[in-house]
N, C-alpha and C positions, 0 to 999 in steps of 0.2 A: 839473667839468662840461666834456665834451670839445666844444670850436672846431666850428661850420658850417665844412665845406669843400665849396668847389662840386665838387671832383671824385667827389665822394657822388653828388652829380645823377645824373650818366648810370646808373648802377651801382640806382638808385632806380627813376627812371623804368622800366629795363628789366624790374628785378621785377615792378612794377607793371603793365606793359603784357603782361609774360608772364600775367597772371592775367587781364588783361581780356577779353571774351568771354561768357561766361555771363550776365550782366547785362545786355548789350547784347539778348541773343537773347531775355530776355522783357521789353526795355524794348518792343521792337516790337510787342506783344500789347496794351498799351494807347496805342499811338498810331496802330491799326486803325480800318479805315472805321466801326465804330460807335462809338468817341471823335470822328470827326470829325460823325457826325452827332448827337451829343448834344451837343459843345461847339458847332458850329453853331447848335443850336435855343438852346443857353444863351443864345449871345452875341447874336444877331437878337432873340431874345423881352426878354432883360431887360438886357442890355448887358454893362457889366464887374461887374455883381451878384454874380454866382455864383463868381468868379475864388477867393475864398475857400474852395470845396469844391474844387478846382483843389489848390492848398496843404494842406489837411487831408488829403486822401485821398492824396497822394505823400507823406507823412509817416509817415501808417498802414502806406503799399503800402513804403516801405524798412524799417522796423521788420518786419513779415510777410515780408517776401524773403528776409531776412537771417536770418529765423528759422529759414524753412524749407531755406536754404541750410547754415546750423547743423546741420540734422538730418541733411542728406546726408553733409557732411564729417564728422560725428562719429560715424556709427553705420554708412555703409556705405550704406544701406538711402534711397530716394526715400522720398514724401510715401505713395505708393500699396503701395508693398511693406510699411513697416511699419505699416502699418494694417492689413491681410490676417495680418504676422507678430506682431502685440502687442493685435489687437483680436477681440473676439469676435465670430465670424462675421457675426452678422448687422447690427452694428452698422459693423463695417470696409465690407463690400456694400454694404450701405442705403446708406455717406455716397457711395460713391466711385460706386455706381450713378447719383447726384443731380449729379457730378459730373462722368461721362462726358454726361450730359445736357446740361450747360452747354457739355460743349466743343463740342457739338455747334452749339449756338447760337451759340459763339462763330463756329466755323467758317461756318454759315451767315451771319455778320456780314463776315466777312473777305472771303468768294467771293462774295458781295454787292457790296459796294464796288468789288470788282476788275471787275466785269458794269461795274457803274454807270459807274467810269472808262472802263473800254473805250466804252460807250456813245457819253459825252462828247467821245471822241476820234476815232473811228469810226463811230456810229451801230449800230455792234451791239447785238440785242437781246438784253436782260437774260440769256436760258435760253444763249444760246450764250456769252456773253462767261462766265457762269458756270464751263459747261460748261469752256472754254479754260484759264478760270485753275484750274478743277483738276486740269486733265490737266497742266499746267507745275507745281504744287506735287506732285501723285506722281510726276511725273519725278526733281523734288529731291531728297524722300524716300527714292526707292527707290534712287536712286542716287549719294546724297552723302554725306560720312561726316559726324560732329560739324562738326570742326572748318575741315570745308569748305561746312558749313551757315552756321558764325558767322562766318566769312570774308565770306559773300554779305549774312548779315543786317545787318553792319556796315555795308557797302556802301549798303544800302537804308535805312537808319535815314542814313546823312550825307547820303541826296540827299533824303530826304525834311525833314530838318534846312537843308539849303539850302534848298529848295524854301520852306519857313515863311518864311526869314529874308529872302531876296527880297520874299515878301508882306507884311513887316511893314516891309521900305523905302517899299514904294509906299502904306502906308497914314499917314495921319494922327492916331497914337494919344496919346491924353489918358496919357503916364507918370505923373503927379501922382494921377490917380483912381486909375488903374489897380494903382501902390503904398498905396494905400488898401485899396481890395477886395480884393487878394491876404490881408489881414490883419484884414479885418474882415467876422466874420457876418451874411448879412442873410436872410432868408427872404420876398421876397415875393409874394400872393398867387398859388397856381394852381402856384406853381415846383418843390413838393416832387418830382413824378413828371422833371420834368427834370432837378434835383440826384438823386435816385437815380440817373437815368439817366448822370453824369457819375460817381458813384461808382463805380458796377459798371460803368464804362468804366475805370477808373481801377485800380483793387483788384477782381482779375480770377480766380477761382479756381482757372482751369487754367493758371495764371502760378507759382502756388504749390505747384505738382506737378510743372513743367515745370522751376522753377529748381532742388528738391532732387534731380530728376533729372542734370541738367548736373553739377552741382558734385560730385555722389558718383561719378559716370561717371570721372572721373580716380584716384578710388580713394586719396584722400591721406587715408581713413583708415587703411592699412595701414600706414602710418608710425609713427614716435614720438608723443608726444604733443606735444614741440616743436613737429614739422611741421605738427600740427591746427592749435594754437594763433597758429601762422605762416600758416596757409592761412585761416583765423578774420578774421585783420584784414584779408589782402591783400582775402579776399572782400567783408568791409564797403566798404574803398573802393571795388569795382568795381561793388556794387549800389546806394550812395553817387551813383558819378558817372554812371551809367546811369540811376538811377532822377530824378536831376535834369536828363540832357538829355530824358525821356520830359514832367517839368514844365514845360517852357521850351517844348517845344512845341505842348505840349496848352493852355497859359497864351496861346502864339500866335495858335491855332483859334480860342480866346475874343476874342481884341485884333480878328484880324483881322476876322471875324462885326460885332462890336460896331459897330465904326467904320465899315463898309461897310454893313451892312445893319438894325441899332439906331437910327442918327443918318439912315438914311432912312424911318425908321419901318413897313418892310417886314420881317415875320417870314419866316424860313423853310424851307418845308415841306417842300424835297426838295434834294441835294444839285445836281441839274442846273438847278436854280433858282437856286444861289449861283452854280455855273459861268456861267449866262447873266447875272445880274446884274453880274457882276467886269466882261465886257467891256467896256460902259458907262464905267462908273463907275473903270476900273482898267487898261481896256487889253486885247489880246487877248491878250498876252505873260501876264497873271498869269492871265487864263482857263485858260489853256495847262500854268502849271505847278501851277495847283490839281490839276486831273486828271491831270497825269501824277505828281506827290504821290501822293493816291490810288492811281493802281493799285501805286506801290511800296510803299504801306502795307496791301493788298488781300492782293499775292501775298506781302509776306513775313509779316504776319503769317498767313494761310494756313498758311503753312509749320510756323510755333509751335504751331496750332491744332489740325492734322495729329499732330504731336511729342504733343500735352499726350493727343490721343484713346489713343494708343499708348501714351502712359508708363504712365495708369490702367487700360487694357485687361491690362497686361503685369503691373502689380502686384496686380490682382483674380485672377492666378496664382499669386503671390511670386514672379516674375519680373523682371528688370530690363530696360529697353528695350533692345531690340535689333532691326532692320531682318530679319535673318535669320532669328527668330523667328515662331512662326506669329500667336502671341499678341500680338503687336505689328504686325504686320500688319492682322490682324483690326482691329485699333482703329484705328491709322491708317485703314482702308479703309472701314471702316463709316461713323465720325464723316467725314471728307469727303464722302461716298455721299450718306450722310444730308441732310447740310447742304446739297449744288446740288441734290437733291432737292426739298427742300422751296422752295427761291426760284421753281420751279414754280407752286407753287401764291399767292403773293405778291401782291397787287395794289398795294400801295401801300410801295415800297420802302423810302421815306426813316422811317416811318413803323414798318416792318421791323425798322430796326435800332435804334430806340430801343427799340421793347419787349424785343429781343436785350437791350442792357444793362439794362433794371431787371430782365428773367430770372435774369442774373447776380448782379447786387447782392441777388435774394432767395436764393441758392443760398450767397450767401460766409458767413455765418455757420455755415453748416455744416462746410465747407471747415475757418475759421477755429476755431473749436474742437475736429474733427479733431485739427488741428494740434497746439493748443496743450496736449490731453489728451497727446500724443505727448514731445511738448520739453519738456512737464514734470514727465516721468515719469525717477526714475533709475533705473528698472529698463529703461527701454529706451536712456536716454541716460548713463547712468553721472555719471560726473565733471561732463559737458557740460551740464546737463538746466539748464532756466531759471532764472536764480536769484530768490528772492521778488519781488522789484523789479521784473523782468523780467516775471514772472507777471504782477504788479497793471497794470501798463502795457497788456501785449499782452493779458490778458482784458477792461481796458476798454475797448482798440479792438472786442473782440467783443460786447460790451455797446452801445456807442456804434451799432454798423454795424446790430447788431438793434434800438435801438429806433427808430433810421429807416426802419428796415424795415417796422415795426410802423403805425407813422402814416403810411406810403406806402400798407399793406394801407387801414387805414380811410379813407385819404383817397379810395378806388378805389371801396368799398364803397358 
């Protein structure tokens, strides 16, 4: 057994941080203005309750990243291309049509939030602040390459990461409950459409088209098999440590919500209502960096949102994203278009973006069995394709996501 040597470290670390990046650009996709307004409503409505679906769904969402990230580096091929390349027409279409839909929703959740903050901070109204933060996400898009995208999204995910960690200094949070509820399920009355609404904020569909895009963009399936099997782990850590700064903050929203606005027995209904309430109760200094929070979690994940409309537009071609591309264009342009579009017509914003996520949460089972038809075929994955274990696991996350799905329909009905 060869000796720990610390001069291993550096030489470690480096590998590792050369791989980091793709993880980070779709942890930003669920820690978007409509995770904030779901875990808001969670944590005002029923406290540190819900903290539990918080922990299950980052569980599920690194298992499914990882999955999906598997398929890009082992076949070449995104979420969207081999579904167009391995599925029959109308079944590849149908998912990824239901899918360009969501992104859409996601996108109007994201250039929502980005209005909203502006608002807060400015007084701008909802349709222009819209308008502004999409014309800064097609500027990004149209003119930035990958790896000058993940550069920025990093950027925007540590201040938005600071930004948390400041509001959970100035709060007074119960750690003893709070490690409780992370681990223990509860369900009560009235909560199921707001735990959907935290899942499908959480395990995000156009996240899982988005990351097998990334990771097959560098093309480390032309390699040996070494290299896959080398690009394989690096990747788990890097959706490993992404997917657990996107818990830590999302687990924040809830702490922060609880303790501020649960323990004063006020729900609430819109996010410029939490803004007004912080100054009170917290000072003008956390008012201040709730919303500017926000708009960094507004425009970047915009940016992802943008990305995910164009990876599936690209691949309902057999195409691979590309900026230069018409096909990729078109979806990029559409799915944004769409989305400030529709905040037009809006009346009740906060309101907006929760039904955004339980839109989502009823779209992922689709998504997710997609998938897992794909990974665990070895006609299209060879070697790579899921092994039994792998299968029983990842299809009862699709079993589990539908039949909450199922009792959130009748609980609506």
């Amino acid at each position: 057994m060869k000796k720990w040597s610390f001069s291993r470290l550096p030489t470690l670390s480096r590998d590792l941080f050369k791989h980091m990046g793709p993880g980070l650009l779709v942890t930003v996709g669920f820690i978007d203005p409509g995770n904030w307004a779901a875990n808001v409503a969670a944590g005002s409505s029923y406290g540190l309750t819900l903290l539990w679906m918080v922990s299950l769904a980052t569980i599920m969402l690194v298992l499914l990243q990882h999955n999906a990230a598997h398929l890009g580096i082992a076949t070449g091929l995104c979420l969207s291309e081999a579904a167009t390349q391995h599925l029959s027409p109308w079944m590849g279409r149908s998912v990824l049509a239901t899918a360009l839909m969501a992104s859409v929703a996601t996108a109007m959740a994201e250039i929502l939030g980005g209005a909203i903050a502006l608002h807060m901070l400015f007084g701008l109204p909802y349709t222009i602040g819209a308008v502004g933060v999409a014309l800064v996400v097609f500027a990004f898009l149209f003119r930035q390459s990958y790896r000058r995208v993940e550069t920025w999204i990093i950027g925007f995910v540590s201040l938005i990461g600071l930004c948390f960690l400041i509001e959970l200094w100035m709060v007074d949070v119960d750690w003893k409950q709070a490690a409780g509820c992370w681990v223990t399920p509860r369900l009560p009355a009235g909560a199921l459409p707001i735990l959907m609404s935290v899942l499908g904020a959480v395990v995000m569909p156009h996240n899982l088209f988005l990351h097998s895009e990334i990771i097959q963009s560098r093309e480390w399936n032309l390699k040996d098999a070494a290299t896959i099997r080398h690009q394989l782990k690096y990747e788990f850590a890097d959706t490993l440590f992404s997917m657990g700064v996107g818990w830590a903050i999302n687990s924040a929203m809830i702490l922060v919500a609880a303790t501020v606005f649960f323990k004063a027995g006020v729900p609430v209904t819109e996010l410029e209502q939490a803004e007004r309430m912080l100054r009170p109760l917290l000072g003008s200094t956390a008012a201040w960096v709730f919303a500017l929070a926000l708009l960094f979690a507004g425009l970047a994940s915009s940016i992802t949102a943008g990305m995910a409309g164009g990876v599936i537009s690209a691949g309902l071609s057999g195409r691979p994203y590309d900026m230069a591309d018409r096909h990729t264009r078109w979806g990029v342009v559409s799915t944004l278009a769409l989305a400030t579009g529709l905040i037009f017509f809006i009346r009740d914003p906060f309101k907006a973006l929760i039904v955004s996520q339980i839109c989502l949460s009823l779209q992922l089972p689709l998504t997710i069995f997609l998938q897992l038809r794909l990974t665990g075929s070895r006609r299209v994955m060879g070697a790579y394709a899921n092994s039994p274990l792998g299968n029983v696991i990842l299809w009862s996350i699709g079993g589990i996501v539908t039949v909450l799905n199922v009792l959130l329909l009748r609980s609506l009905i």
